[in-house]
N, C-alpha and C positions, 0 to 999 in steps of 0.2 A: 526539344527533349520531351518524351512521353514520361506522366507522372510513372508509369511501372520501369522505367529506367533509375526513378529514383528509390525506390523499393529494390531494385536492384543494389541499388550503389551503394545504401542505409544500411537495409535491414536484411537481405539475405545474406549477404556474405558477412553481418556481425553476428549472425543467428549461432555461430559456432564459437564466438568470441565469449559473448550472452551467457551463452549455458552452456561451457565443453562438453566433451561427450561424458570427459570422465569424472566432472562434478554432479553430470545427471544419474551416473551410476551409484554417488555416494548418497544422494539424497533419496532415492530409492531404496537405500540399505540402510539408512539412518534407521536405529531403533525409537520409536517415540516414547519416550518417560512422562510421569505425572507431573514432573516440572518444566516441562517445555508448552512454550505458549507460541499458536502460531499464528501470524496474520496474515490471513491468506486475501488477494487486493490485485483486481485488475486495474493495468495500467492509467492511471489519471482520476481516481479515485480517492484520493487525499491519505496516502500511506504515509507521506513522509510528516504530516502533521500527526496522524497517528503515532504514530514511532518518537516524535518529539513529544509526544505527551508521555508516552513509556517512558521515555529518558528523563523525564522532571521526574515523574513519581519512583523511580528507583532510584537516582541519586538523592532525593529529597531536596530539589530543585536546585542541586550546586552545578550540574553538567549544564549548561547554554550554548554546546557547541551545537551548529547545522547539523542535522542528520542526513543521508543520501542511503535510501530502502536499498539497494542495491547490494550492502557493504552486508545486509542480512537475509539474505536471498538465498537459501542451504543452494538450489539447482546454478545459482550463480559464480559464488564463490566456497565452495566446498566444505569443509569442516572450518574453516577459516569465520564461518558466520557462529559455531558455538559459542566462540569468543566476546563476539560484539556485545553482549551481556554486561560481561565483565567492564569494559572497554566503555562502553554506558555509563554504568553505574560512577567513573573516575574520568579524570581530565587525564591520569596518568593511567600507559599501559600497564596489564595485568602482569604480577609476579610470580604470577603462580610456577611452580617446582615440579612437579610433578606430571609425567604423563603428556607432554608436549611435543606435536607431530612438525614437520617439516613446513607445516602451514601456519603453526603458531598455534592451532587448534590444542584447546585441554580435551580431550577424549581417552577413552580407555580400548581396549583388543575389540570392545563389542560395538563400538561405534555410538558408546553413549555422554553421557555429561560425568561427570564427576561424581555428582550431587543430585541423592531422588530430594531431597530437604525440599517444603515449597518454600521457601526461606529465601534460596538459593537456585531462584529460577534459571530457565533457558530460555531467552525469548528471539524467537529466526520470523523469515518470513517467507512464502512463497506465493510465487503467482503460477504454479500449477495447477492443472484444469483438473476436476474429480476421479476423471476416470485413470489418472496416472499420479494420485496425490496416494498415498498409501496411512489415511486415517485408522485411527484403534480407540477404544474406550478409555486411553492410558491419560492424552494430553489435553491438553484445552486448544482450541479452533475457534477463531474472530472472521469471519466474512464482513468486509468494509465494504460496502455499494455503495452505488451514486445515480443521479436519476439517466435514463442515458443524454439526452439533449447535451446536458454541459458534460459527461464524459466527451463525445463527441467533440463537440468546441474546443475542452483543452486538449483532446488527442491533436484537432487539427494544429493547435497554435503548437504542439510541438513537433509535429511536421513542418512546419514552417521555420523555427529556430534551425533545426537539424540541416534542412535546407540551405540556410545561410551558412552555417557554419562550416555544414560541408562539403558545398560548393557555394563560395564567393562570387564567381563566376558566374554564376546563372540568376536571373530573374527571375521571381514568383512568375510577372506576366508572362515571360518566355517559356514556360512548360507546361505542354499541350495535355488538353483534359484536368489542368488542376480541380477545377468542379465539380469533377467526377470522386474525386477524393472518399466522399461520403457512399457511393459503392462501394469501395473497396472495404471502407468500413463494416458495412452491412452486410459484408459476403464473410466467408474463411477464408479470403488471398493473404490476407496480413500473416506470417508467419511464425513471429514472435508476440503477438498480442491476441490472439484467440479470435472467435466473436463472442462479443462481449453477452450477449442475449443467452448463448449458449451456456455462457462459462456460468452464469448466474445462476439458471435455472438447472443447470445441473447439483450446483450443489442448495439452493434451494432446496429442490425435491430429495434428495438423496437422506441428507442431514438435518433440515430443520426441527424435526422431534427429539434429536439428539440431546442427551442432558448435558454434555461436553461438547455443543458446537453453538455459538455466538453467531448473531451477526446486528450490526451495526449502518446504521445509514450516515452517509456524511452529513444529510441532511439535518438528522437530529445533531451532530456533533457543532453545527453551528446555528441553532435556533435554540438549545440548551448545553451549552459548552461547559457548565458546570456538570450537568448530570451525565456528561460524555464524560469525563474526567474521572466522576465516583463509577461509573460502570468499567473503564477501564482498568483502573484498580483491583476492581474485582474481580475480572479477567483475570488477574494476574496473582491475587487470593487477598482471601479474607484477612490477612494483616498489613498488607500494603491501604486496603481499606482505612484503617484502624490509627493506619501513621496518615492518613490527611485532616485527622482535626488535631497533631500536634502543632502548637503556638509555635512559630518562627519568628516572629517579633513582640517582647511582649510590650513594647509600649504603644503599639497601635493596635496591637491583637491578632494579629495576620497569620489566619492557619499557612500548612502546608497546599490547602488547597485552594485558599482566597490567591497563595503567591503563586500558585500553577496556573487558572485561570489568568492571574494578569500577565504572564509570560508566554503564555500560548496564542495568545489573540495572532490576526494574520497581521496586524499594524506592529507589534510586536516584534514578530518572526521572521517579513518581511526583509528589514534592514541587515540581519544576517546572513540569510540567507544570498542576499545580493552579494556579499562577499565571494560570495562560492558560486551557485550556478542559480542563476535567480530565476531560470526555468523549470528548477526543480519548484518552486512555491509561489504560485501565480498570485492573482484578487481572490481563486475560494467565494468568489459572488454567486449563491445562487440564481439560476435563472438566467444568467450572463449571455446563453447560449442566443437571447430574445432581438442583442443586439448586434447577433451575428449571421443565423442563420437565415436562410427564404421560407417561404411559409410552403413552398413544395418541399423543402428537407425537413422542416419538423413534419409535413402530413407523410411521408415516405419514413422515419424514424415510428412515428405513429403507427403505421400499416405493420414494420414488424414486430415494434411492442405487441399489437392485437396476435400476429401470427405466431407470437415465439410465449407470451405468457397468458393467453387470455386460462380462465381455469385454475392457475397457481398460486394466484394473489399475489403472487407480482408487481400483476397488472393496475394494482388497488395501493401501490405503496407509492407514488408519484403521479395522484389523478390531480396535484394543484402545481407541482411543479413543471409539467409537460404540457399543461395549456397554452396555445398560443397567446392566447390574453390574460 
């Protein structure tokens, strides 16, 4: 079996599943408001620990349930993702009365939220590439990166679970060109996952002066996971801020954001997430990629980091994490 028969089997014929046609219509006519916050997050770039930190800081850390980015994805599942907000912020489904489409979705005729209130955000997500994401001066924009090397690595390891899961039947060793893998990566074959190089620097260059566009390294979210924690807040405004130094215990002193950091950690998250799909939330080890890759696929990763960012600085935000030593 050639690895492009399993690109076959995976990912082209889920590509319609993924993102219907007629959910991609709705999220291009989504109007975007002041209170929508969006994280926009190529594939294997630590969304769902993102989003798990959303989910602490707006419940004021009562929600612990797993999150799966997927359920917040406007081009995935359709107005169905304005909800998940609400659905966050409570262990129980939302009651809201009003204005409720066929999807469960609260919207109104204009395809908006409820609520401009920042009080009363919208937080979705997408992994739409620039040139087909329909940004305004209206919302807030988070860009989550990761260095590529360990993108790469966990992209691979979930080729691999996918693999198994779906076909049981086949061996890793019995399909021809698996090693080739890491091209397909580096090219546009992949269908539903972009190139990662491109999707970056496009909205790098596009947006980065933007006073309403973010963006975030995974890297810093785990080498300062408190200061990841207060910048995501603030992402999401200046009074979500404000609620992390309220006291949740007063006899140890335990702000809201001493108890967020210690239920965010991956030792933490881990053990739930296994309940669920424990492929959604890996190790999160930086550098991880060191004990996997050949030092011809880091120097080939390397050759298109040089060809795809040198000039943008880019090229300058993972000169310690992409060493081979």
């Amino acid at each position: 079996m050639e690895i492009t028969d399993i690109y076959d089997n995976i990912f082209k014929k889920d590509v319609s599943r993924i993102f219907p046609a007629n959910y991609l219509s709705l999220a291009n006519k989504l109007e975007h408001r002041p209170n929508h916050r969006f994280l926009i997050s190529y594939n294997r770039c630590g969304s769902n620990w993102f989003i798990y930190i959303v989910q602490l800081i707006l419940s004021s850390a009562e929600n612990t349930d797993p999150v799966d980015d997927e359920n917040y994805i406007i081009e995935s599942v359709g107005l169905r993702a304005l909800d998940m907000t609400r659905k966050m912020m409570s262990k129980t489904t939302s009651n809201s009365s009003s204005n409720v489409n066929t999807n469960g979705a609260t919207v109104n005729d204009t395809m908006t939220a409820d609520n401009d209130d920042e009080e009363d955000i919208v937080f979705l997500k997408t992994d739409y590439t620039s040139d087909n994401f329909p940004l305004n001066s209206m919302a807030r924009y988070m860009l989550l990166m990761r260095n590529p090397k360990d993108v790469y690595h966990a992209f691979y390891q979930a080729i691999d679970n996918l693999i198994r899961s779906e076909h049981m039947d086949v061996k890793i060793g019995e399909i021809k060109h698996y090693d080739k893998l890491l091209d397909y990566w580096l090219s546009d074959s992949i269908p539903d996952c972009y190139n990662y190089f491109t999707y970056v620097k496009q909205y790098w260059l596009r947006f980065r002066r933007e006073p309403n566009f973010h963006f975030m390294l995974y890297e810093d979210m785990k080498h300062e996971p408190r200061k990841a924690i207060e910048t995501i807040a603030k992402f999401l405004g200046d009074n979500y801020v404000r609620r992390l130094s309220r006291v949740m215990d007063s006899g140890t002193g335990e702000t809201l954001l001493d108890r967020i950091e210690r239920l965010s950690t991956m030792d933490t998250m881990k053990p739930m997430f296994d309940k669920q799909d424990s492929w959604r939330l890996r190790k999160g080890v930086i550098g991880n990629w060191r004990s996997h890759l050949t030092r011809e696929q880091s120097d080939a990763i390397d050759r298109k980091v040089a060809d795809e960012w040198t000039g943008t600085g880019l090229e300058l935000l993972w000169e310690r994490e992409l060493k081979w030593e």
